[in-house]
Backbone as a ProteinNet text record, in pm:
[ID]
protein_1_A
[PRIMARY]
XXXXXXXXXXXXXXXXXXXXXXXXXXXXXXXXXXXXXXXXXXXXXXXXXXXXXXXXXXXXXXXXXXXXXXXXXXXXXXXXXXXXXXXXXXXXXXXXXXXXXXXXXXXXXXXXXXXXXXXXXXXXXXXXXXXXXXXXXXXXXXXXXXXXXXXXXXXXXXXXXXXXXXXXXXXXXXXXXXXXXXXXXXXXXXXXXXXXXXXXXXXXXXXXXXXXXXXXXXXXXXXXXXX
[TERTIARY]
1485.8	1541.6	1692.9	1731.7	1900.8	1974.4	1901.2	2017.4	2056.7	1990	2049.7	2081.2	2189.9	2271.1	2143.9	2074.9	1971.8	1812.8	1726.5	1566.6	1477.3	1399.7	1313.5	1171.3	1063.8	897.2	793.8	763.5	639.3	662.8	770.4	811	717.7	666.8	588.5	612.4	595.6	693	606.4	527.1	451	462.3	457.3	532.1	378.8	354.2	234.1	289.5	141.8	181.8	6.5	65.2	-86.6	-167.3	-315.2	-402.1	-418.8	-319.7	-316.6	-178.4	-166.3	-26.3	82.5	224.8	224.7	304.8	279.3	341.6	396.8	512.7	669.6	674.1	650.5	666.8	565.1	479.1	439.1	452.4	482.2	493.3	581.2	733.3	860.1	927.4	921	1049.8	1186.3	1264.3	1445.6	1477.5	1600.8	1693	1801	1917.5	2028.8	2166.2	2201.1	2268.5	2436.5	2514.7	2626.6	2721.1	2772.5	2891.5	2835.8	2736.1	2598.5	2608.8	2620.2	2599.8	2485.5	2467.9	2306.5	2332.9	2316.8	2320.9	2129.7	2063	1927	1924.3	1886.7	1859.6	1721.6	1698.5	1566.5	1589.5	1452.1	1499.2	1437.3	1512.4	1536.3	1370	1351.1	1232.2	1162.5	1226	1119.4	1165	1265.9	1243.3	1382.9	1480.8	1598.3	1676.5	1722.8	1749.8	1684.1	1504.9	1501.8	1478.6	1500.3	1443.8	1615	1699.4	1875.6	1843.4	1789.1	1793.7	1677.4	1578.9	1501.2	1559.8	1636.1	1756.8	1842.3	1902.5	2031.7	1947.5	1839.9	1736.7	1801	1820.8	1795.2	1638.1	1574.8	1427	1325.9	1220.7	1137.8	991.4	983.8	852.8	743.5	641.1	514	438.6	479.7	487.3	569.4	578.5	685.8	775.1	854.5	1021.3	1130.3	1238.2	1372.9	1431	1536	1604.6	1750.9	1835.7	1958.9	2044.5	2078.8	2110.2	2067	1941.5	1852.2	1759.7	1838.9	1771.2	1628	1541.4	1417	1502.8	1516.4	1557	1480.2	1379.3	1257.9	1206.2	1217.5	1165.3	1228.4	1365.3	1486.9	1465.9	1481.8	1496.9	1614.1	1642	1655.5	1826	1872.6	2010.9	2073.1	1987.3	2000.5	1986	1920.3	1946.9	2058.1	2124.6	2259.3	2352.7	2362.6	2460.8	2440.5	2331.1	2343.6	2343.3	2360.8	2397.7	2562	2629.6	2802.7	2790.6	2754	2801.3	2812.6	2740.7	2674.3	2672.4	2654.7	2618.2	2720.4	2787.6	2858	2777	2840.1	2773.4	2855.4	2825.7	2912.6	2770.6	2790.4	2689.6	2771.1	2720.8	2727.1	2816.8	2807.6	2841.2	2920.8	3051.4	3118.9	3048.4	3005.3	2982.9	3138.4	3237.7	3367.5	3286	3380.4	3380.2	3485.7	3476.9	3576.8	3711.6	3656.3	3760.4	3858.9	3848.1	3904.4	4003.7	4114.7	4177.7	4143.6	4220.7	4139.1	4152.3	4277.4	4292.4	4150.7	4142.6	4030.4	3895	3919.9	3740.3	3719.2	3831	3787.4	3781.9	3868.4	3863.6	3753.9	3660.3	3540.6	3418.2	3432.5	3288.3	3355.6	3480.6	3558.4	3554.7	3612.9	3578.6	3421.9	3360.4	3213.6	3165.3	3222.3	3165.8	3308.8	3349.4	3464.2	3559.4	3589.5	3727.2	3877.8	3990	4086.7	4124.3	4206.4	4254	4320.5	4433.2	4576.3	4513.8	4394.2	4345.3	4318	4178	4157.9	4199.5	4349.9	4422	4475.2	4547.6	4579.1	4555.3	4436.5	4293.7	4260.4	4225.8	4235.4	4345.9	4465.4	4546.9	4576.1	4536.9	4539.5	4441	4324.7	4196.8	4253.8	4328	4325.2	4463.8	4576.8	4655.1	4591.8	4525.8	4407.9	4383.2	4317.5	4242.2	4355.7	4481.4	4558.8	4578.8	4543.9	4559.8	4664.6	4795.6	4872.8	4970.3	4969.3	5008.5	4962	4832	4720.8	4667.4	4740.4	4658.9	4588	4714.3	4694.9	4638.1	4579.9	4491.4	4376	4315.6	4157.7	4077.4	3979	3910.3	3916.4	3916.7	4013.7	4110.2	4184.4	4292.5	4346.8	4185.3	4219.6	4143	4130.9	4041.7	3961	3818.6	3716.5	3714	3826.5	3855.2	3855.2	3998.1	4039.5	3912.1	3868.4	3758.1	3669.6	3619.5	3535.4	3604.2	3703.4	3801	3799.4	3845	3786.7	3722.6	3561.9	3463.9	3465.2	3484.2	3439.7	3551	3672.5	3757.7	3713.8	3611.9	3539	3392.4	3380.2	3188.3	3275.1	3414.6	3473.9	3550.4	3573.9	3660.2	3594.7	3467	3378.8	3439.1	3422.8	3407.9	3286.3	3243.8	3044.7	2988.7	2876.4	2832.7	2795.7	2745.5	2727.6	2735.8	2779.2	2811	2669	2600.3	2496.1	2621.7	2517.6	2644.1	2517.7	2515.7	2428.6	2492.1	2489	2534.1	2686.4	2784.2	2901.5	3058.7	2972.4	3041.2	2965.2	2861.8	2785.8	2821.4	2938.5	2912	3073.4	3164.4	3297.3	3314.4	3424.6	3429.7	3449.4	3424.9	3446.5	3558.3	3679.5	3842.4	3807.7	3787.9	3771	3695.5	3543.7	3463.9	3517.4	3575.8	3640.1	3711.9	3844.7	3911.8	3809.8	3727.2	3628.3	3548.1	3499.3	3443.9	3555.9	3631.5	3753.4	3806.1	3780.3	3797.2	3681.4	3600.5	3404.5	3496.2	3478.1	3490.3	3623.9	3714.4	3853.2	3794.9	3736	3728.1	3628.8	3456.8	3423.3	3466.1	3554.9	3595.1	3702.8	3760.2	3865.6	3772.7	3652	3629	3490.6	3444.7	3289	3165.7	3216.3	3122.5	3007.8	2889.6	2787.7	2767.8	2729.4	2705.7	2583.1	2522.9	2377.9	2429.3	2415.2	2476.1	2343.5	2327.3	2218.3	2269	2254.2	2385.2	2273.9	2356.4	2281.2	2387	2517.2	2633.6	2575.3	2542.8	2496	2603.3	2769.5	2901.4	2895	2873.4	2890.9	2787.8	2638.5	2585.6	2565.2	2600.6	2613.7	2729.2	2819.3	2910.6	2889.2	2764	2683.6	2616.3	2624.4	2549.2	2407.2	2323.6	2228.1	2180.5	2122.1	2047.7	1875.5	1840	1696.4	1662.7	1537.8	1460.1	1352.2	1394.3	1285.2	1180.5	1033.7	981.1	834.4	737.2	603.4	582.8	642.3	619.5	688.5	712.5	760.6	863.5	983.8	1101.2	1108	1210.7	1178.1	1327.6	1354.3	1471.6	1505.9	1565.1	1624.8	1726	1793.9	1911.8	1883.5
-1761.2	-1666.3	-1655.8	-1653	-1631.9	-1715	-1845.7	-1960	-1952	-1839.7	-1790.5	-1650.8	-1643.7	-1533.3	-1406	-1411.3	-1380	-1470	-1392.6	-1469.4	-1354.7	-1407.5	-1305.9	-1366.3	-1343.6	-1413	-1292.7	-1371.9	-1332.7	-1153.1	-1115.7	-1013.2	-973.2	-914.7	-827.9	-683	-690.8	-519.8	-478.2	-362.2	-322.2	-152.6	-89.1	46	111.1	250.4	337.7	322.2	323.5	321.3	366.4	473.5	564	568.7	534.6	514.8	388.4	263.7	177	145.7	-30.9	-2.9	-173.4	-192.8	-267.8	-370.7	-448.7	-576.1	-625.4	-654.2	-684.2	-859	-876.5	-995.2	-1028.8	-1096.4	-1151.8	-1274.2	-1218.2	-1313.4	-1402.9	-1359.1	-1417.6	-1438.4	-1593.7	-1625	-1680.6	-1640.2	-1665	-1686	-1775.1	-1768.3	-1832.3	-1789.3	-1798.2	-1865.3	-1966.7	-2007.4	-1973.2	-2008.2	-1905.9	-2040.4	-1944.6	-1954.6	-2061.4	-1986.8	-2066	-1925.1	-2010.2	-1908.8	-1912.6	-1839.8	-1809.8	-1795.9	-1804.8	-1698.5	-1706.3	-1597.2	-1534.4	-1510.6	-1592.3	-1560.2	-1508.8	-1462.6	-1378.7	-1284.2	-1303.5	-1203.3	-1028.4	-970.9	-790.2	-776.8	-716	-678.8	-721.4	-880.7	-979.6	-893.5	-812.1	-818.6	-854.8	-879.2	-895.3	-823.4	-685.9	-607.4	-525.3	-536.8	-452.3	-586.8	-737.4	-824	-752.7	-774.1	-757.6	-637	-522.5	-394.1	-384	-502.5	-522.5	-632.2	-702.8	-768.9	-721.5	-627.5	-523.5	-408.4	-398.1	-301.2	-190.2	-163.6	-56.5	29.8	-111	-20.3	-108.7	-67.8	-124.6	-208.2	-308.8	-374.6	-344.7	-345.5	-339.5	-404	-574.1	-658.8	-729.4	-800.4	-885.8	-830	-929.6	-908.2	-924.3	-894.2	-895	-952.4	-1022.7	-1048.6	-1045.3	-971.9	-1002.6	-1018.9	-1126.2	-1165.7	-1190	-1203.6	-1166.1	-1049.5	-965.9	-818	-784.2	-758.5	-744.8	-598.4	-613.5	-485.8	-346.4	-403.4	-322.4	-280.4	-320.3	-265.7	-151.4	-111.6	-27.8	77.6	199.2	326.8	337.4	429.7	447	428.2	508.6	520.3	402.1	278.7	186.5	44.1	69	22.3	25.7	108.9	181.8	90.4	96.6	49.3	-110.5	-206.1	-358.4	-355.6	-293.4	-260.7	-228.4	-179.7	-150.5	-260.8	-347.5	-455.2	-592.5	-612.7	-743.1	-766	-681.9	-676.7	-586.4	-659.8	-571.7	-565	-493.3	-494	-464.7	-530.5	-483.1	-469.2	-380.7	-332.3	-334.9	-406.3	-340.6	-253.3	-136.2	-30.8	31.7	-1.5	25.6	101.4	259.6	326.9	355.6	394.2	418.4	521.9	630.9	747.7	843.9	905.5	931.4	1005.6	1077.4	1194	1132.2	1009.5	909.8	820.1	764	691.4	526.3	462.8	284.1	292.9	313.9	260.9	326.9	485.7	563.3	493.7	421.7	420.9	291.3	218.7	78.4	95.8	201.5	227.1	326.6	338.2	413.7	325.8	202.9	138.7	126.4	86	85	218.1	364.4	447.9	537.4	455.5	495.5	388.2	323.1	259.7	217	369.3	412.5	371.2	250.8	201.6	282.5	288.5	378.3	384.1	503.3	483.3	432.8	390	276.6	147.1	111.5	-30.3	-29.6	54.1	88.9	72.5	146.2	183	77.5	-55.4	-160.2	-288	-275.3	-394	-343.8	-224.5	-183.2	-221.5	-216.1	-282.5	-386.6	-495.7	-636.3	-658.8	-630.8	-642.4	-617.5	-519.4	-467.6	-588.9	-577.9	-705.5	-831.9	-855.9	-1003.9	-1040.8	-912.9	-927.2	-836.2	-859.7	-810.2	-723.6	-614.1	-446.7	-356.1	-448.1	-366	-325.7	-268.5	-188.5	11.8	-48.9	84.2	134.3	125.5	159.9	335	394	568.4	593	481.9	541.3	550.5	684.9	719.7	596.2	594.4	498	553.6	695.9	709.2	636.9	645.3	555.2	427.3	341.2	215.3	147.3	54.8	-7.8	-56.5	-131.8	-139.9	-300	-359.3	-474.6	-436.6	-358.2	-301.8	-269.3	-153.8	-91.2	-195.8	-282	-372.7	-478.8	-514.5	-526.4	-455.9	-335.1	-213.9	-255	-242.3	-228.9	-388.3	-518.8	-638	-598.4	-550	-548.5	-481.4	-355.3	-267.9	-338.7	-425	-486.8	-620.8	-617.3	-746.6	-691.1	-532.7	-499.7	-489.6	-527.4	-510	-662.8	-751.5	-879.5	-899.1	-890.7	-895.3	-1056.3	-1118.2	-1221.3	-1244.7	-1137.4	-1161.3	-1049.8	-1109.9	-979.6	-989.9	-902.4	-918	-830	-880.5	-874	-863	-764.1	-728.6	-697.8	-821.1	-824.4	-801.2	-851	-770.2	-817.3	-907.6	-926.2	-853.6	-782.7	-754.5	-631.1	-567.8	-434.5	-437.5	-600.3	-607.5	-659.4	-688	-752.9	-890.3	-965.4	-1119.7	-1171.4	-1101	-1140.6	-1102	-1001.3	-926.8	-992.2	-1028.5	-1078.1	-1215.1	-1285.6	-1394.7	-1379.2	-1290.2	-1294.2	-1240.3	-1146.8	-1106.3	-1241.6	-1326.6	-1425.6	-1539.8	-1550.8	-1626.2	-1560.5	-1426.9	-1386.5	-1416.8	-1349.5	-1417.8	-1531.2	-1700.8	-1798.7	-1825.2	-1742.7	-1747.8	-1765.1	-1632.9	-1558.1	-1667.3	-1712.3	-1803.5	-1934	-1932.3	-2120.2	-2030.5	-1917.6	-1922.3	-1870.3	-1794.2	-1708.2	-1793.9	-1778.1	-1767.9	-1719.3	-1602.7	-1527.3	-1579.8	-1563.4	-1607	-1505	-1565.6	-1479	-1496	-1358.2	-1364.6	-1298.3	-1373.8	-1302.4	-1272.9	-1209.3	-1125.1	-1171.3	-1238.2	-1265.8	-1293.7	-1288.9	-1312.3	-1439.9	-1438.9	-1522.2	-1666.2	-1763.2	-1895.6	-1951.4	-1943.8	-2006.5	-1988.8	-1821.4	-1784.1	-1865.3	-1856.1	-1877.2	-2071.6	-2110.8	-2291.3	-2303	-2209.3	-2260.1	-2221.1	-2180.2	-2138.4	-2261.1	-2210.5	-2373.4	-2371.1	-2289.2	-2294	-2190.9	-2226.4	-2117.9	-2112.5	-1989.1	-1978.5	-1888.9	-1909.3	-1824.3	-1718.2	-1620.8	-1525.2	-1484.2	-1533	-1507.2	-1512.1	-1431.8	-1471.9	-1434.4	-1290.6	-1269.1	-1378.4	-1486.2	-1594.6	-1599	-1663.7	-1702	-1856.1	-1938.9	-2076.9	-2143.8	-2279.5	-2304.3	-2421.3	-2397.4	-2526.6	-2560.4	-2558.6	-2669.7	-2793.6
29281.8	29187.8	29200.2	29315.9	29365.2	29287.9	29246.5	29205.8	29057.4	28986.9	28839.5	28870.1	28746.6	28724.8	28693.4	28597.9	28518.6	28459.7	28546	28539.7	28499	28373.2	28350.9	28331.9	28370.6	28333.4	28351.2	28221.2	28180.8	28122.5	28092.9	28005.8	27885.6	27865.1	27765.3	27708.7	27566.8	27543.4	27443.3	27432.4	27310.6	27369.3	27194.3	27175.6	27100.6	27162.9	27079.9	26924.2	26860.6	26704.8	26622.7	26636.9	26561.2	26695.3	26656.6	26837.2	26896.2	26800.9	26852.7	26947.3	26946.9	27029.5	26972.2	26914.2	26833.8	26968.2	26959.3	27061	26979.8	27073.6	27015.9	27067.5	27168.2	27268	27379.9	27395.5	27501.1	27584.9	27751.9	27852.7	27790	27763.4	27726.2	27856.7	27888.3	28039.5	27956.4	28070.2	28036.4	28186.1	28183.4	28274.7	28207	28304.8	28260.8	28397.2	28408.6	28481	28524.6	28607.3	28635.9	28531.2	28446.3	28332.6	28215	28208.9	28113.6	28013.7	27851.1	27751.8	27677	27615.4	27554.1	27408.4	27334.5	27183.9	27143	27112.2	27084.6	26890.7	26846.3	26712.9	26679.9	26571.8	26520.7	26357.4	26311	26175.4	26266.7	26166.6	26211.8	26258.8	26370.5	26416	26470.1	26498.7	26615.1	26756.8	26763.6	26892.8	27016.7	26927.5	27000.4	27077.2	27046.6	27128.2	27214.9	27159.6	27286	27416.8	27384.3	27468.3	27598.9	27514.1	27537.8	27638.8	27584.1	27697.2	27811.8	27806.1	27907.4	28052.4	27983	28085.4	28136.7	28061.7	28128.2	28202.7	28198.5	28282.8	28175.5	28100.2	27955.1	27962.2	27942.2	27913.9	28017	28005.7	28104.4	28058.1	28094.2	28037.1	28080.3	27974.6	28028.5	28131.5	28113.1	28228.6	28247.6	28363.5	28391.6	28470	28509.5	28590.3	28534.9	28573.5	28550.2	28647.8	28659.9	28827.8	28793.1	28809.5	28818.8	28930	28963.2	29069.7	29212.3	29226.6	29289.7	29318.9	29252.3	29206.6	29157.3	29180.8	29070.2	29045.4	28916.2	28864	28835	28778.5	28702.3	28844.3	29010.1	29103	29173.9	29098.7	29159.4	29086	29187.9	29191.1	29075.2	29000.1	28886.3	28920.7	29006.2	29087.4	29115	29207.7	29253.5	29139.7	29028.3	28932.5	28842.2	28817.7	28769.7	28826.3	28988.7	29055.4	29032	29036.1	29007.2	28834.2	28753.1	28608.4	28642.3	28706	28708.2	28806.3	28878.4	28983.6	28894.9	28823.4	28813.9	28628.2	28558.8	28410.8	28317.1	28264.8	28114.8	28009.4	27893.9	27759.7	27646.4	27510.1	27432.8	27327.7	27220.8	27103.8	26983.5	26929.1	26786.9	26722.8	26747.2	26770.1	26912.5	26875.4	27078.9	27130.6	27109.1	27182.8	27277.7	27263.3	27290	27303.5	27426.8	27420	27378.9	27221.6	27151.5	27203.6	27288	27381	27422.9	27476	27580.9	27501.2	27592.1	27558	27551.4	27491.6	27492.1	27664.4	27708.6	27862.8	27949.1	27907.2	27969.7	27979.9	27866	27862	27920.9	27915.7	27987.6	28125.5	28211.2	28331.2	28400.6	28256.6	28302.7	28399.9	28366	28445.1	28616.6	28625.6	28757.5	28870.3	28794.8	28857.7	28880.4	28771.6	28805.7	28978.2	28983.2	29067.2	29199.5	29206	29309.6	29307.7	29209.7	29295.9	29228.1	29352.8	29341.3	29205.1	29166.4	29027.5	28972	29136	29053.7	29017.9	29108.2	29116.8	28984.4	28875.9	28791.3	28683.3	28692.2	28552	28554.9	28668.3	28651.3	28603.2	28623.3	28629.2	28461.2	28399.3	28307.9	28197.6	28209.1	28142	28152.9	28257.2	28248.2	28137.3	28161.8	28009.5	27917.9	27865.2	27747.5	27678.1	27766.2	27697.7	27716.9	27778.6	27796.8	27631.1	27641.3	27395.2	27351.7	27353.4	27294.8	27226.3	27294.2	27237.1	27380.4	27442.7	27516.1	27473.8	27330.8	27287.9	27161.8	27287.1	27218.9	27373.3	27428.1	27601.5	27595	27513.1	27458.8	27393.2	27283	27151.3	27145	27068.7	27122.4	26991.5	26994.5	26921.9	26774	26766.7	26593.9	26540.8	26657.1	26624.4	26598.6	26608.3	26615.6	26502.1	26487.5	26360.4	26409.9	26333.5	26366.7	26469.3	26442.9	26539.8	26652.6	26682.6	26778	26911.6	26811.2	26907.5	26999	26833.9	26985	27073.5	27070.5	27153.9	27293.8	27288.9	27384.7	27440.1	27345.3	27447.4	27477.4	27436.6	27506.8	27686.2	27630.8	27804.7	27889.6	27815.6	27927.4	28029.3	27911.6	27964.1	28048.3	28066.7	28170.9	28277.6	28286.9	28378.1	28494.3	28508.9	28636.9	28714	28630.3	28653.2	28665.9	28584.1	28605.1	28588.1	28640.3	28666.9	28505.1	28442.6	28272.4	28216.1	28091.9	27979.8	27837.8	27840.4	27727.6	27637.8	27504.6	27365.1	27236.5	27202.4	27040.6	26952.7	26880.1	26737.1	26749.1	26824.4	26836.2	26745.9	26657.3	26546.7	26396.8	26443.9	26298.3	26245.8	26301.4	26209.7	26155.3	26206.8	26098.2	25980.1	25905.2	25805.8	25855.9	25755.8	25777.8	25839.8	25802.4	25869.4	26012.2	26035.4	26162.9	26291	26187.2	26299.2	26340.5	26272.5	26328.8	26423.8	26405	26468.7	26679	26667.6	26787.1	26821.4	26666.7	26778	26846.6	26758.8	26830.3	26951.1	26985.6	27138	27240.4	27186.4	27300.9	27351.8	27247.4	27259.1	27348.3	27324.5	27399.5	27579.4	27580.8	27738.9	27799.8	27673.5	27764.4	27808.4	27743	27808.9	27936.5	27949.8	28077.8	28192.7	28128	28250.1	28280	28418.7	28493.5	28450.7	28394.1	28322.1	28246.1	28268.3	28162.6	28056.8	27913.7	27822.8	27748.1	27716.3	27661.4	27475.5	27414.4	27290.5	27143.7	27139.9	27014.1	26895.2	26795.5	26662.4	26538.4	26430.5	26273.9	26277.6	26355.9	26305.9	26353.2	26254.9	26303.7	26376.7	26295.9	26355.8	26524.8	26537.3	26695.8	26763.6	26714.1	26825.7	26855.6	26753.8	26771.8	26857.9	26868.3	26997.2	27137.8	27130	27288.7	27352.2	27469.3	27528.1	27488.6	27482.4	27442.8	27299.4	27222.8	27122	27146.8	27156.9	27162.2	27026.9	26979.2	26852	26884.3	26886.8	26918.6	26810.8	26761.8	26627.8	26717	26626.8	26672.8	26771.8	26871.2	27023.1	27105.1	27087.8	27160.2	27159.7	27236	27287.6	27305	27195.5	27233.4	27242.9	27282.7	27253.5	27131.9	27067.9	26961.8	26963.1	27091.2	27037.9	27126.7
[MASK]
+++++++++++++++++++++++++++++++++++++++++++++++++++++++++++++++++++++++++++++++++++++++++++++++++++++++++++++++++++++++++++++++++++++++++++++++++++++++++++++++++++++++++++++++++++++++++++++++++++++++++++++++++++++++++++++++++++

């Protein structure tokens, strides 16, 4: 298990629905190798994000394992799960999920001081990210303030300020305009050719996910690969 970033088998996910119960996926395996990218295609409702929040230990399967990093995740105390989720795993959504109160610099330096480290280290390491995807000149601005690029910008420097072994990613070109999302997938694509990082990416965007090392199809409960 140790020798991937991310290993999952025999995963199974089904949700109450009236007195029956509706299965989403059965006994779906994945792994994922170190600075190995993924992109996960599917039409709406096979099953993609919640496969995305059963890897990031989000939600929990009915059966099966998770391993991140040698971790069985799904076997960790709820606390101790948290902590290999801020060690090991970023995320970006769809939807940033910014926390509005906060500044761009704040919120990227939120996964760092959740997981102790000093504040100069923080706020430093924090603004290296943020001019990295070129927003060091919004370090002060709350996510009102920024445009819908911007933001996920933000959040991709926040799901990297850990330095995490992988960053899962849903849909994180799907909620811009066409100019926009280019310009975000032309960043993904930037960071994965410099960085280590492996990436698991959720997409409708065929462009994004043909430049992944691998594409898999999630349809039919099953998980397969086609490229």
């Amino acid at each position: 298990m140790s020798n991937y970033i991310l290993r999952a088998q025999g995963l199974s996910k089904s949700y109450k629905e009236g007195k029956g119960r509706l299965s989403i996926f059965d006994a779906v395996d994945f792994s994922l190798n170190e600075g190995e990218s993924v992109a996960i295609l599917g039409s709406s409702g096979s099953g993609k994000t919640t496969l995305l929040n059963l890897l990031g230990g989000l939600d929990k399967p009915n059966s099966g394992s998770v391993w991140v990093n040698g971790h069985d995740v799904h076997a960790l105390t709820e606390r101790k799960k948290g902590r290999v989720r801020n060690e090991y795993l970023g995320f970006v959504y769809q939807f940033h999920h910014l926390l509005p109160e906060f500044s761009a610099l704040e919120n990227v330096c939120m996964p760092l001081l959740i997981g102790k480290t000093r504040k100069e280290h923080a706020i430093n390491k924090s603004k290296e990210l943020l001019a990295r995807v070129g927003l060091e000149e919004r370090f002060d601005h709350k996510p009102s303030e920024l445009s819908g690029g911007e933001r996920q910008r933000v959040a991709i420097a926040r799901a990297l300020v850990n330095d995490p072994n992988c960053v899962l990613m849903d849909e994180p070109t799907g909620n811009l305009d066409e100019g926009t999302a280019d310009k975000v997938q032309a960043l993904i694509l930037e960071l994965k050719a410099q960085l280590k990082t492996s990436f698991v990416v959720v997409t409708h965007d065929l462009s994004l996910a043909r430049k992944m090392d691998r594409v898999l199809h999630l349809e039919d409960k099953s998980l397969t690969d086609i490229t």
